[in-house]
Backbone bond lengths (Angstrom), bond angles and torsions (degrees), N, CA, C in turn:
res aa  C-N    CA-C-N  psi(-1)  N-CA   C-N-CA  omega(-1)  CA-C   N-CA-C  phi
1 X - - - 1.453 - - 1.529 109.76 -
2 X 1.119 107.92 124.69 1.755 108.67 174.46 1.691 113.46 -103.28
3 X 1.399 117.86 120.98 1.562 123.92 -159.20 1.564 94.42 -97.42
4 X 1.611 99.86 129.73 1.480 102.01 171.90 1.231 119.71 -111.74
5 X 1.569 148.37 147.49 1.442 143.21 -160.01 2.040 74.84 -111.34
6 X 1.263 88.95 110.02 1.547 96.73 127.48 2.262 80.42 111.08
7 X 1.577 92.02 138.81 1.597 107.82 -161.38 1.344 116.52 -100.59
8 X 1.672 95.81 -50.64 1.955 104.77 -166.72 1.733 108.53 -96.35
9 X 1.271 89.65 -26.88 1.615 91.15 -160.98 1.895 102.32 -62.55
10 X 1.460 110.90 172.78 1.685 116.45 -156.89 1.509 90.87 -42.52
11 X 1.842 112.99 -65.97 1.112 92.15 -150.84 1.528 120.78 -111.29
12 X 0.886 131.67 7.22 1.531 155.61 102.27 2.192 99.26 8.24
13 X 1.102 95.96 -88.99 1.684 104.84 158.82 1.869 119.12 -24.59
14 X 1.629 96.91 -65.63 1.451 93.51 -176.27 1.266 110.20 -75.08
15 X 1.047 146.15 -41.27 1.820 142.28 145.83 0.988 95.29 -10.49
16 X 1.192 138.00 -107.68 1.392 131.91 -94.88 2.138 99.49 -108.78
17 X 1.958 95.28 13.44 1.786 95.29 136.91 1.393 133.32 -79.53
18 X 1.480 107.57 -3.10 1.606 96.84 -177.73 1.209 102.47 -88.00
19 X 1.607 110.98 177.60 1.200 106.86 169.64 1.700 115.69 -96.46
20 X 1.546 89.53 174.23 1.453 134.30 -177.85 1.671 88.06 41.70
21 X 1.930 114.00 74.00 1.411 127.41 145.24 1.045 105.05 -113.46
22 X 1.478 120.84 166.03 1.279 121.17 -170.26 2.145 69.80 -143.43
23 X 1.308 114.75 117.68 1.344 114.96 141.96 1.282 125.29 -115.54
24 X 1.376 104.59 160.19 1.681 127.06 -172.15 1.242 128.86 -124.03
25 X 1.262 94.62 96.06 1.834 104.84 175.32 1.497 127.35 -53.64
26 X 1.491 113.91 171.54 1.409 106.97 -170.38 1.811 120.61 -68.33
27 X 1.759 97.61 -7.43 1.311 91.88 -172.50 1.948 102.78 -101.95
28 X 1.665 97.06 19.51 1.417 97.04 161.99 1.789 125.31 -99.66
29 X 1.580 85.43 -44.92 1.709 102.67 -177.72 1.609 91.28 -145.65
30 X 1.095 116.16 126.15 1.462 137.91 -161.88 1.564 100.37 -115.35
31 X 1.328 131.27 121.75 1.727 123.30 -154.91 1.566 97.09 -89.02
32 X 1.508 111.09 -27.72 1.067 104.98 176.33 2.058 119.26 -59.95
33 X 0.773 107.81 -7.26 1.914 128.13 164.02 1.210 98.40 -101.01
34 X 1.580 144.40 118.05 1.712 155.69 175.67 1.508 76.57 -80.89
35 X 1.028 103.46 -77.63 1.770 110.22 -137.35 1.813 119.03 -67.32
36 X 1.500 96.22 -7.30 1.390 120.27 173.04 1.517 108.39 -87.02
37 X 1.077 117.75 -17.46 1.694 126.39 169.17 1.295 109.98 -78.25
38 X 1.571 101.92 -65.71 1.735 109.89 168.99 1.568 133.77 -53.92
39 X 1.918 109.49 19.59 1.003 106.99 -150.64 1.826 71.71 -137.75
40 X 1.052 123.03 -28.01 1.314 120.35 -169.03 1.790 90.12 -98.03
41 X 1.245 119.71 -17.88 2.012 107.44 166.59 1.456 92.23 -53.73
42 X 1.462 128.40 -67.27 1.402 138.19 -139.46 1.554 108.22 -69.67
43 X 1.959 106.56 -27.27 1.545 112.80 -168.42 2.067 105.23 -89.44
44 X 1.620 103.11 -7.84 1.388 109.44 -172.76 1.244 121.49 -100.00
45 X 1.493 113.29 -34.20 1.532 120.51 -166.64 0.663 117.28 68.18
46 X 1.067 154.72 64.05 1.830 138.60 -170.47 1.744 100.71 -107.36
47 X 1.644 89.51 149.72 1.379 78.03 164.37 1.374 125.92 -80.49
48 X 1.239 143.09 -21.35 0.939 171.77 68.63 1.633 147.62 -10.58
49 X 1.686 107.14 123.88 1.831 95.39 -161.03 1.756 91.65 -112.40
50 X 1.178 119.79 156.65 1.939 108.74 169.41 2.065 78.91 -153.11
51 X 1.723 83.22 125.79 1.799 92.34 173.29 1.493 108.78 -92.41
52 X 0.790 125.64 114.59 1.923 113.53 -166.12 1.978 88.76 -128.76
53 X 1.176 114.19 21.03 1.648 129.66 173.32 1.433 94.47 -93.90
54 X 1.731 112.78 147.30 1.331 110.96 160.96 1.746 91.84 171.12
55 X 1.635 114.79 156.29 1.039 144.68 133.75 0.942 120.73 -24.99
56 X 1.692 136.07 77.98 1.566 124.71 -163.80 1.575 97.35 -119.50
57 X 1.066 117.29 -8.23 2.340 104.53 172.12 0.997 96.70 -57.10
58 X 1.473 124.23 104.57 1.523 109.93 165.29 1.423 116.63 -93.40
59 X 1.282 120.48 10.91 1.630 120.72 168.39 1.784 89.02 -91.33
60 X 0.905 144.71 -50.62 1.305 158.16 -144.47 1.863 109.19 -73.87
61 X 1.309 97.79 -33.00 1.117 110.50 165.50 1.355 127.43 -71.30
62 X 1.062 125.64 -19.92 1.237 148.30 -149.09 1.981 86.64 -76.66
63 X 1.585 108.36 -47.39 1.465 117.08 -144.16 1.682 83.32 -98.97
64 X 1.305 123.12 -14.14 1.386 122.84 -163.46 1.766 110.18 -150.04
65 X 1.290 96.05 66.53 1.787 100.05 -167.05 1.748 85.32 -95.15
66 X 1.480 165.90 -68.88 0.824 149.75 -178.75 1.833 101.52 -17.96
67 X 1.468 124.02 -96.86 1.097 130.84 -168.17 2.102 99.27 -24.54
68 X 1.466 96.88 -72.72 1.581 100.80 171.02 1.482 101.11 -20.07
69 X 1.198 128.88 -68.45 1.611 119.60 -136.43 1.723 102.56 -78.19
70 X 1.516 115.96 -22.78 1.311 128.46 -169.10 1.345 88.43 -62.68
71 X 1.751 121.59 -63.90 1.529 114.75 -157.70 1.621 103.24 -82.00
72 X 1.296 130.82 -24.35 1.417 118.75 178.67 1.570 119.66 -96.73
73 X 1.582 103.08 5.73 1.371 100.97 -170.19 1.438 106.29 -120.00
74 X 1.586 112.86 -75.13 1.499 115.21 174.09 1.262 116.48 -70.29
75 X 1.233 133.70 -29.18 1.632 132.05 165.91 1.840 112.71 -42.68
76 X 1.257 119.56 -58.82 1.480 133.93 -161.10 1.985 66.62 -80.23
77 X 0.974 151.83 -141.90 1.192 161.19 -126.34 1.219 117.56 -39.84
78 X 1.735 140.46 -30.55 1.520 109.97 123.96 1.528 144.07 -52.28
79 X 1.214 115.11 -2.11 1.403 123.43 156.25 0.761 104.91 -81.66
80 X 1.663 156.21 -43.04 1.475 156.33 -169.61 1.207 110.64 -74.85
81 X 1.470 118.30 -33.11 1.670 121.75 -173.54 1.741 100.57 -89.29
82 X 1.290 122.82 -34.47 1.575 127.21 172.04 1.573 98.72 -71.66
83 X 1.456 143.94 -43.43 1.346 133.71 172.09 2.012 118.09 -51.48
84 X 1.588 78.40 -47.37 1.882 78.72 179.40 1.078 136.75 -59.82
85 X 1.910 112.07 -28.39 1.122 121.90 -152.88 1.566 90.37 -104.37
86 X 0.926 143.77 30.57 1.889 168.75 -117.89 1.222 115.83 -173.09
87 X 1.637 99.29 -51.72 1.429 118.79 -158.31 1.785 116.53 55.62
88 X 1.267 104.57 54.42 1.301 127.94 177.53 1.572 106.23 -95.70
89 X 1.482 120.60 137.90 1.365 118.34 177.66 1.694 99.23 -77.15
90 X 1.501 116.77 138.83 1.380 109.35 160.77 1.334 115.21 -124.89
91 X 1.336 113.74 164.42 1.712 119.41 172.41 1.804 115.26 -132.37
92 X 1.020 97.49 126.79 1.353 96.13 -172.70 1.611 91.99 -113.25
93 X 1.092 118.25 139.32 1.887 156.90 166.29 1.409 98.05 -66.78
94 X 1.839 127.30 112.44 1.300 128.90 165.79 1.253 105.70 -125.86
95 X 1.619 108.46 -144.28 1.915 113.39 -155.28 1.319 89.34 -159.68
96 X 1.376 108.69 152.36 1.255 152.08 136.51 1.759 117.54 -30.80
97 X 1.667 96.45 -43.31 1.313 95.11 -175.15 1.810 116.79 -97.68
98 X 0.992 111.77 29.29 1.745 121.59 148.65 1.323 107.77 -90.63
99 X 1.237 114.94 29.01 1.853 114.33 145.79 0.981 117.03 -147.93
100 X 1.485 122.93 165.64 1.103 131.09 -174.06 1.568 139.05 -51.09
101 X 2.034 84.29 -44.56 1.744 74.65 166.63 1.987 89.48 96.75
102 X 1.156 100.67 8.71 1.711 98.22 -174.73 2.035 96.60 -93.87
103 X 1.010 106.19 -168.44 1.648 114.56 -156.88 1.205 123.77 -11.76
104 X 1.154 118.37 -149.82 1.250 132.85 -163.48 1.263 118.53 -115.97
105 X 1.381 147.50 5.97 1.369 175.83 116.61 1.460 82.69 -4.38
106 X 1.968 105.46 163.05 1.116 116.86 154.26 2.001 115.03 -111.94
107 X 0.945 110.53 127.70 1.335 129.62 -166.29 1.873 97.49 -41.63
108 X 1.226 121.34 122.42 1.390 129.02 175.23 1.859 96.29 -95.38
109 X 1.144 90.79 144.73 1.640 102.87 168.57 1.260 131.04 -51.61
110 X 1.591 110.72 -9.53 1.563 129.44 -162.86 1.293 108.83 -138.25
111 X 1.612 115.44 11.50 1.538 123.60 160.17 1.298 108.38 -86.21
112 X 2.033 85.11 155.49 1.715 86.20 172.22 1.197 144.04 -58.82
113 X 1.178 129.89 159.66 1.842 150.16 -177.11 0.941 95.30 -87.50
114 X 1.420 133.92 128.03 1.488 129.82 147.65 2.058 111.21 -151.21
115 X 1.568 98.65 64.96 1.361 86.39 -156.24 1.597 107.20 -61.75
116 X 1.238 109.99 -168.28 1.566 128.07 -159.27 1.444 100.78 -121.72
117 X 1.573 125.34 -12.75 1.526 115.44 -177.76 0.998 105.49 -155.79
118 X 1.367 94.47 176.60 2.158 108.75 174.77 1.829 90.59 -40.31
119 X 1.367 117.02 -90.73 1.225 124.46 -152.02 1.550 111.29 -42.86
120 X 1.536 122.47 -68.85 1.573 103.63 154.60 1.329 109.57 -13.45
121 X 1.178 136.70 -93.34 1.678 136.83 -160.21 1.174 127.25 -20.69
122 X 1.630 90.99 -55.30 1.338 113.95 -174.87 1.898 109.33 -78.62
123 X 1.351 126.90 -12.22 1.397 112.04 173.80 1.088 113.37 -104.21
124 X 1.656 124.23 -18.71 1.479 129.63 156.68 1.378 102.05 -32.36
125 X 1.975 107.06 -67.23 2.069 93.10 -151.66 1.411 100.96 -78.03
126 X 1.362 121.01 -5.92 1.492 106.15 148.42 1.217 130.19 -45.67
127 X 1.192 108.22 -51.64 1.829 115.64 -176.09 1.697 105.46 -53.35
128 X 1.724 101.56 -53.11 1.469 118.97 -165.85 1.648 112.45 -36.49
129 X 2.010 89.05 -64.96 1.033 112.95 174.25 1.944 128.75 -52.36
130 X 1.426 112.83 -28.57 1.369 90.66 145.54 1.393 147.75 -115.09
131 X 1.477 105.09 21.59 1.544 112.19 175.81 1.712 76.32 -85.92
132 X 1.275 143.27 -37.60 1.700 122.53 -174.37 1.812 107.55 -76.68
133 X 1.176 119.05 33.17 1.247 113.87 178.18 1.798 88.74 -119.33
134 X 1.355 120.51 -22.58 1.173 92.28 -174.79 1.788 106.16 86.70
135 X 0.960 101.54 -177.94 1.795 135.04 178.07 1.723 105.16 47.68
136 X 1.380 134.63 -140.27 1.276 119.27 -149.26 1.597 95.76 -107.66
137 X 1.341 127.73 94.78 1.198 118.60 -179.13 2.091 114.85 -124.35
138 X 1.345 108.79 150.17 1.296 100.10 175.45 1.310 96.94 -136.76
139 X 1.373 125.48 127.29 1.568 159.73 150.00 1.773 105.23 -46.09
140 X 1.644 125.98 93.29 1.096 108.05 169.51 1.891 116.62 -104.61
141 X 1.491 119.89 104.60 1.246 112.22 155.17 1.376 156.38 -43.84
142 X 1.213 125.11 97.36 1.949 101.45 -167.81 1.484 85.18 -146.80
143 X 1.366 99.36 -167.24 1.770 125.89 -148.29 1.331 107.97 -154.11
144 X 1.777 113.29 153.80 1.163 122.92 160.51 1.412 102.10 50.65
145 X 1.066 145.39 63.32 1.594 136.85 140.36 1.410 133.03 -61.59
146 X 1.379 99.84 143.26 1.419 105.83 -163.80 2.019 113.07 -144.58
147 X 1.081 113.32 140.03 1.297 96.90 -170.09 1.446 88.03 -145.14
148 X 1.302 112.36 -168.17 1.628 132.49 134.18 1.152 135.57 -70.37
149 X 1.686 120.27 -29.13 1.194 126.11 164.30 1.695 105.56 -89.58
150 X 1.880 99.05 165.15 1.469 117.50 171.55 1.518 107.69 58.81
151 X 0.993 108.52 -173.91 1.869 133.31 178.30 1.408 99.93 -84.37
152 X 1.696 97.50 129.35 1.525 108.46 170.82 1.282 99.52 -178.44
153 X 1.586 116.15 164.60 1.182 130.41 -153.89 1.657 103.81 -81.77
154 X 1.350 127.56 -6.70 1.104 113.14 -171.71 2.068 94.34 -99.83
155 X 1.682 116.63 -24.96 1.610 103.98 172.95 1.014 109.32 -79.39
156 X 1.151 131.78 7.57 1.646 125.05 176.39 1.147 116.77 -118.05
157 X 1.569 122.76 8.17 1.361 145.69 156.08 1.637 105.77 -69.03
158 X 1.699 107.09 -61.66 1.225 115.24 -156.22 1.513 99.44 -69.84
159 X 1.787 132.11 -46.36 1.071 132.88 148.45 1.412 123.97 -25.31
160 X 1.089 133.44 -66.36 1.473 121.83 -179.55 1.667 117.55 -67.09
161 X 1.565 107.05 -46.39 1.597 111.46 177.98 1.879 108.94 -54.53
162 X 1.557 115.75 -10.52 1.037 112.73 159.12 1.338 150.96 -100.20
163 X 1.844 90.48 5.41 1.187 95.42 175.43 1.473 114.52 -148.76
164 X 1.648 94.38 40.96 1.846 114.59 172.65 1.452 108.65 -152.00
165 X 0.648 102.66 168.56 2.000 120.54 179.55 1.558 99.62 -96.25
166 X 1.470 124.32 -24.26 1.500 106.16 -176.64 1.626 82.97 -166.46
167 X 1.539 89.25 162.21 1.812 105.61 174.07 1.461 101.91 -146.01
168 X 1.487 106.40 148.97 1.104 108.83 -173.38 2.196 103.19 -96.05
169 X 1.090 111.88 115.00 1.570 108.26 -176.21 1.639 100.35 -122.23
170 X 1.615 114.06 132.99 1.442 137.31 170.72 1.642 109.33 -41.13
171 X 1.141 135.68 121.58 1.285 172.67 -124.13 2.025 100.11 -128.83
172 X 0.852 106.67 -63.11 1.434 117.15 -154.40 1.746 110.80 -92.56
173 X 0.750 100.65 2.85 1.632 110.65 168.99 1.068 105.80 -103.10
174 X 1.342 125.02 144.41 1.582 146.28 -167.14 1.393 107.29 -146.24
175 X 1.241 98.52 129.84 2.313 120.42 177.91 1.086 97.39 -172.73
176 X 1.642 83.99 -171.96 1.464 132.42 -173.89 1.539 120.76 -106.22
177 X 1.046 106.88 77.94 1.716 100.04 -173.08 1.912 100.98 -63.18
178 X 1.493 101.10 140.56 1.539 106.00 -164.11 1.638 99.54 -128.89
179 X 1.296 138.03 124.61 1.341 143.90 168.57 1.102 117.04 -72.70
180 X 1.178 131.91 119.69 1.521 145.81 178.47 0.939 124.81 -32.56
181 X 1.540 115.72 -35.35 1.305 134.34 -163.98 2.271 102.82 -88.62
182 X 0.981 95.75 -12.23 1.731 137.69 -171.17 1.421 96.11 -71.68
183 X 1.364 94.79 -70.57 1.505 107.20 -148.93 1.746 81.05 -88.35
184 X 1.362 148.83 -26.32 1.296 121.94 -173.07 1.734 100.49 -77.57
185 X 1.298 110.82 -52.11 1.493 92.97 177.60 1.666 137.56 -49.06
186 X 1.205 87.88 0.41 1.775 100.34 -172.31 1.369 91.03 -92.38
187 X 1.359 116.75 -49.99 1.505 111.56 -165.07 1.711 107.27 -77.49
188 X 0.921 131.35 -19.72 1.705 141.64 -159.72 1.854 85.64 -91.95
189 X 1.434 108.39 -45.25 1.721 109.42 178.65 1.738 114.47 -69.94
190 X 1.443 119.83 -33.58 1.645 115.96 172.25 1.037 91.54 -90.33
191 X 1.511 150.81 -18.49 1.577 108.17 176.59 1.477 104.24 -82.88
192 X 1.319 141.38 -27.27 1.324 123.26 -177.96 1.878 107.98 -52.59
193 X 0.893 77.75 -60.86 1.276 92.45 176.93 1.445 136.57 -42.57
194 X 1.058 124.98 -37.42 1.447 153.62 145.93 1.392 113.26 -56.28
195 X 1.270 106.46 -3.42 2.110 118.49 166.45 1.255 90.78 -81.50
196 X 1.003 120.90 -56.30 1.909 111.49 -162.25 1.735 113.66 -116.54
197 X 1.301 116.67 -3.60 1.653 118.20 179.55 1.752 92.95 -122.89
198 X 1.345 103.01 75.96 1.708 98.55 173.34 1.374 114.18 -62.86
199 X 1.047 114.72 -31.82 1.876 123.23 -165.89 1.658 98.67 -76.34
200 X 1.808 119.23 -2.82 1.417 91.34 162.55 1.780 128.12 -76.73
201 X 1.514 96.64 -14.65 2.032 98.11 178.37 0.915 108.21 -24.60
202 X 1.577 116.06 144.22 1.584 125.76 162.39 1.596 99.51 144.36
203 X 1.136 98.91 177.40 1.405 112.97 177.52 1.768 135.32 -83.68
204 X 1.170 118.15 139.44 1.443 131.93 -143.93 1.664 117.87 -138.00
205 X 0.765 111.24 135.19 1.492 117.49 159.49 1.492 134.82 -116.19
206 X 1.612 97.42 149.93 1.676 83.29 -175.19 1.104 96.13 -163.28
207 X 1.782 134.20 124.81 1.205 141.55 174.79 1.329 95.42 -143.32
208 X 1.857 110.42 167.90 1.169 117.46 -177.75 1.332 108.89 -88.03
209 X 1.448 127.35 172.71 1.426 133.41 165.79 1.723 120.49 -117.77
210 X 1.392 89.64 172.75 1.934 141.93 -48.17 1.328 105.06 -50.37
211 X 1.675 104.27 166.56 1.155 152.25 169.75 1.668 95.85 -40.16
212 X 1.747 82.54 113.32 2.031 79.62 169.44 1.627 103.43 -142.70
213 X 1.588 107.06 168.79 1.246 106.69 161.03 1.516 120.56 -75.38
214 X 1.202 124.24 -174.23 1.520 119.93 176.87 1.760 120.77 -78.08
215 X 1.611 79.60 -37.25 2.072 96.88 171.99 1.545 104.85 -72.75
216 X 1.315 157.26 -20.73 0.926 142.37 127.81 1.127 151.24 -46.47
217 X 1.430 114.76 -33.55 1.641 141.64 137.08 2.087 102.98 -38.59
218 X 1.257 85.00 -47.36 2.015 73.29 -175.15 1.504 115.70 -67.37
219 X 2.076 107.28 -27.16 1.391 109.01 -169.34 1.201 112.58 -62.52
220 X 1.374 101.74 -47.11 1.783 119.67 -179.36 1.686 103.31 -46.87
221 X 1.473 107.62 -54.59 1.506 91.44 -159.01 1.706 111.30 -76.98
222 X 1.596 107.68 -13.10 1.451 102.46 170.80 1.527 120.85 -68.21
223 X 1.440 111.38 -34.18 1.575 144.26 -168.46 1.804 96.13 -45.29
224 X 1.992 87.62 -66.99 1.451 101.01 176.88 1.387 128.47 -69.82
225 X 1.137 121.14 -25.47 1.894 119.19 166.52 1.156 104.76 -85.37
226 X 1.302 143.41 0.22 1.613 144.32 157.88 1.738 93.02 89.34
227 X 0.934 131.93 28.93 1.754 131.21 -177.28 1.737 110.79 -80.94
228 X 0.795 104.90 92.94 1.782 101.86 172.03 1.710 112.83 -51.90
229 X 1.273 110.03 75.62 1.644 119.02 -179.87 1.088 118.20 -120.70
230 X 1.642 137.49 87.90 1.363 120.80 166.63 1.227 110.22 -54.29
231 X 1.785 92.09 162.77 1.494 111.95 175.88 1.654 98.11 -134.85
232 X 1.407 83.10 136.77 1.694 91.55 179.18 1.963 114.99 -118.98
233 X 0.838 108.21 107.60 1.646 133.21 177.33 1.282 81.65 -31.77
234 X 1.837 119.79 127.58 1.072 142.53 133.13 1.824 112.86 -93.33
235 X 1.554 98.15 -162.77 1.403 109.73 -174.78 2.138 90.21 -145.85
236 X 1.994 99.04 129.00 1.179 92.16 -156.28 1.654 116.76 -55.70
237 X 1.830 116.02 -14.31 1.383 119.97 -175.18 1.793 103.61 -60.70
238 X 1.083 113.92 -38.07 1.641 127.40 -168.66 1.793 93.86 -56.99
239 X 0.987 114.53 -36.32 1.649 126.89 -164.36 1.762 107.37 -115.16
240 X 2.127 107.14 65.37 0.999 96.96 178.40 1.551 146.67 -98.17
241 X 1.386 135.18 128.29 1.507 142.12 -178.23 1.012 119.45 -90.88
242 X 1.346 139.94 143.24 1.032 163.72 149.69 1.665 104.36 -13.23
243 X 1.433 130.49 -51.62 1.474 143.69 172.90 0.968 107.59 -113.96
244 X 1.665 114.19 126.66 1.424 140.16 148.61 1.283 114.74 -24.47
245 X 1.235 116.18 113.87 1.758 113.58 174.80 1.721 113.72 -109.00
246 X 1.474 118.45 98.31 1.492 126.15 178.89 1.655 102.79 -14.84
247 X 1.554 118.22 118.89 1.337 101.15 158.97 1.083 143.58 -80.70
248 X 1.535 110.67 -10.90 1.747 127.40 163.33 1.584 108.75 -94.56
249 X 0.895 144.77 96.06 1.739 157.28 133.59 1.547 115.32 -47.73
250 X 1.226 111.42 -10.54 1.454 110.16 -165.68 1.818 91.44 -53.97
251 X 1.544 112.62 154.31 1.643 108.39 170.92 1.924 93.99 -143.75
252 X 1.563 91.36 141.41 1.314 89.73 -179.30 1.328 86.56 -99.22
253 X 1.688 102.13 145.95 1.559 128.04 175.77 1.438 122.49 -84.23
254 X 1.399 113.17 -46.35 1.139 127.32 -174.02 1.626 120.84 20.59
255 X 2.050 92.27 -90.59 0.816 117.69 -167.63 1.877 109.54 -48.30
256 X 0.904 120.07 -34.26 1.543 124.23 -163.22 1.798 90.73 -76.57
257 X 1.287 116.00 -61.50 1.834 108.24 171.39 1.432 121.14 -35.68
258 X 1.713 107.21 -49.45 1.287 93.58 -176.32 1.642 126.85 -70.87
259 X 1.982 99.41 -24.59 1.463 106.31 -177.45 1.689 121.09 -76.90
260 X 1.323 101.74 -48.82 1.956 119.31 157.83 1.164 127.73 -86.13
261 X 1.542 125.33 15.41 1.507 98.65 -167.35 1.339 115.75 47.47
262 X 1.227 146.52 10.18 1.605 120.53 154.11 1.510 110.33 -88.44
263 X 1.100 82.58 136.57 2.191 103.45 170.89 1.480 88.46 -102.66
264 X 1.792 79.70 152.44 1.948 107.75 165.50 1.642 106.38 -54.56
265 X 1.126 123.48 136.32 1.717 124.15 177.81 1.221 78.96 -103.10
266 X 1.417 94.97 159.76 1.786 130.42 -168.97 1.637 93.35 -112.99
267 X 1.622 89.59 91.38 1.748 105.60 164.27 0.876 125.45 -49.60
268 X 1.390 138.79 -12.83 1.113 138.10 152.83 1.847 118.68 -47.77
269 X 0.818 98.76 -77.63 1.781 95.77 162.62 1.012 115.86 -46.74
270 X 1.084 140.65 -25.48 1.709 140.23 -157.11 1.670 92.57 -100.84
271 X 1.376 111.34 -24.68 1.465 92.10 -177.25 1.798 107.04 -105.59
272 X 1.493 119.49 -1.72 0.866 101.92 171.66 1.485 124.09 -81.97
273 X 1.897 116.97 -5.52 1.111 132.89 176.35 1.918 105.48 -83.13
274 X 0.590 111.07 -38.35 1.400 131.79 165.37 1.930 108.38 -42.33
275 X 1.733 110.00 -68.51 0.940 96.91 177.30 1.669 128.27 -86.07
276 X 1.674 121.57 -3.68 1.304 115.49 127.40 1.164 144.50 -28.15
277 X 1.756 111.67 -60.32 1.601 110.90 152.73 1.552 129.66 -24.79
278 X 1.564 98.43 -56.60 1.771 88.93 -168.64 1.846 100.24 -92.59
279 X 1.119 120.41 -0.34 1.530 117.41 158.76 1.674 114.25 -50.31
280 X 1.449 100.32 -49.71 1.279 108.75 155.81 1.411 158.63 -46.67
281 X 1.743 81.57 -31.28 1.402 90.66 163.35 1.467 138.13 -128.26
282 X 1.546 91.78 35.96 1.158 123.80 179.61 1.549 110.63 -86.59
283 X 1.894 115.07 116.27 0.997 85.86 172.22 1.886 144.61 -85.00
């Protein structure tokens, strides 16, 4: 059984359809309690742990980065220190935004950290915190998520493209929009794997392909729900938040293809399965 922290959220959700997961909602192990997490590794056995729980307002953080750092920082690293001392493979769920967000490069796994906000901060000493736990752990990076479930940039696309003639969407930011359903199979594929190839731990990337802006990300998803919605190219200062949002997201994958066999999926497909989903659940 492989135990996952965290139930409703996108990908938290797509987990815990495979089999033999056992996930745990907040009214089981609450991240804001570390040691109450690290207490439910020891009460589960798993062969396997994947934290797909976390602190994700990243404007919200801004006003409350202490609380932030408890659930994205010491939470994922008493899970890492209860995995090691087990010798349990773990995977901890990271971001894009433990960097800067400076040129035009695609982000290597072994470039610098320099986030831009509370929330960056707070998923960095996550990371920190479990490469300092030691034992078999892998750090997975990605971007832009998008599902059918929860808040995300692609239901609040389909929402507005339905109820405007045009939207104005940021231009100057560049990623990988990544499907939930994406990023759980990646992680469900390195933890098997991480049963018998321990020496893959370490840090990883994984976004979908290609590299887009966000206003292109909106064309596509209007393109595909058939919505007659222009989009008109802003500049991200014109469109301001509370938190700095990296304007380069690009992430190089590489390393994760060559170590798992997973390739970048072409979000494009991934989101047209995606917006099937909520066709579905439309009543």
């Amino acid at each position: 059984m492989i135990l996952v922290f965290g139930k409703t959220g996108q990908v938290a959700s797509a987990l815990r359809r495979g089999a033999r997961v056992r996930a745990l909602g907040r009214d089981e192990a609450d991240l804001a309690d570390p040691e109450a997490c690290a207490r439910m590794i020891g009460d589960f056995a798993p062969r396997a742990v994947i934290n797909a729980a976390a602190w994700t307002d990243v404007d919200g953080a801004e006003d409350a980065e202490a609380a932030a750092t408890v659930v994205n920082g010491d939470a994922p690293g008493a899970m890492a220190r209860a995995c090691a001392e087990r010798e349990i493979p773990f995977i901890q769920i990271s971001t894009d935004y433990v960097f800067d967000g400076s040129g035009a490069a695609p982000w290597r796994p072994d470039g610098p950290v320099a986030p831009l906000g509370a929330y960056g901060r707070s998923k960095l000493a996550g990371e920190r915190a479990v490469r300092a736990a030691g034992g078999t752990s892998a750090i997975l990076r990605t971007s832009w998520v998008f599902s059918a479930e929860g808040r995300n940039f692609v239901k609040t696309m389909l929402r507005l493209g339905a109820e405007r003639g045009a939207v104005r969407v940021v231009a100057d930011q560049i990623g990988g929009p990544t499907a939930a359903k994406d990023i759980a199979a990646a992680c469900l594929q390195m933890a098997h794997a991480l049963l018998t190839r321990r020496g893959l731990a370490g840090v990883y990337h994984f976004s979908g392909a290609p590299d887009v802006s966000w206003a292109d990300f909106a064309r596509e998803i209007f393109a595909q729900a058939g919505l007659p919605c222009a989009v008109q190219d802003i500049d991200g200062a014109d469109y301001p938040q509370k938190a700095r949002r990296p304007g380069n997201s690009r992430l190089d994958c590489s390393t994760l293809e060559r170590a798992f066999s997973i390739a970048r999926p072409d979000w494009r497909a991934s989101l047209g399965r995606v917006l099937d989903d909520l066709k579905g659940t439309t009543p």
